[in-house]
N, C-alpha and C positions, 0 to 999 in steps of 0.2 A: 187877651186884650186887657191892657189897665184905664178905665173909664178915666177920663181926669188927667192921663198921663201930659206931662207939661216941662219938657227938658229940651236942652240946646242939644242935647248929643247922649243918645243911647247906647250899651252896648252892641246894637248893630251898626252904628254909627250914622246914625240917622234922627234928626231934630222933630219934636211932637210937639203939639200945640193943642192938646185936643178940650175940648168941656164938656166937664162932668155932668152939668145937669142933660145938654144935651145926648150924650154915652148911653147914661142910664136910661133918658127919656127915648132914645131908640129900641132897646132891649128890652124895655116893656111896653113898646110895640110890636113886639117878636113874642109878645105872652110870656114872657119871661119873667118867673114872679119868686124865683130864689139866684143867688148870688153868692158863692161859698170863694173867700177871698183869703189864702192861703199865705199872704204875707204880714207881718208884721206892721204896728203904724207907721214905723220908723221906716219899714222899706216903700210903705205907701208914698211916706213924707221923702221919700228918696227920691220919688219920679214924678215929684211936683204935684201931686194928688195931694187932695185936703181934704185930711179924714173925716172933719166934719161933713163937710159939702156933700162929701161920696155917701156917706150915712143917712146926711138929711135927702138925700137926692132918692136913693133909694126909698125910702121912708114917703116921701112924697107921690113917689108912682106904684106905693103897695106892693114894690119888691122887699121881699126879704131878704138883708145880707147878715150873712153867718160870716163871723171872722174864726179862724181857725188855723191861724199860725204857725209855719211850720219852717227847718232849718230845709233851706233849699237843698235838694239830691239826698233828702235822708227821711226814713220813712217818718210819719206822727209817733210823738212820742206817748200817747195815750189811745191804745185802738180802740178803747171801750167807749171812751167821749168819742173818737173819729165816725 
């Protein structure tokens, strides 16, 4: 799931609308108090997510998000940070 995601047409081909404060605001209602988000800003800002929003959003409900960027189908390129 991308909290925030916000596109006319995904690669399943199918259109999201979703909001972020609310994403988040549900998953840290599920106890959920880390968030490890493995795309880059750019691929955030690709599906209509706003980095800040998704950052402050978390920040707001005492989830923790880890960015941790990695090239998609290919392992981290630092396991020792990973």
């Amino acid at each position: 799931m991308c909290p925030g995601k916000n596109i006319s047409q995904g690669r399943d081909g199918k259109s999201y609308a979703r909001n972020i404060a609310e994403d988040v605001a549900y998953m840290g209602s599920l106890d959920i108090t880390t968030i490890v988000c493995l795309l880059n800003d750019y691929e955030v800002r690709s599906v209509g997510c706003d980095v800040k929003k998704y950052a402050e959003s978390c920040s707001k409900q005492g989830i923790e998000l880890i960015k941790y960027p990695i090239i998609e189908m290919a392992p981290p390129e630092d396991f020792d940070s990973f």
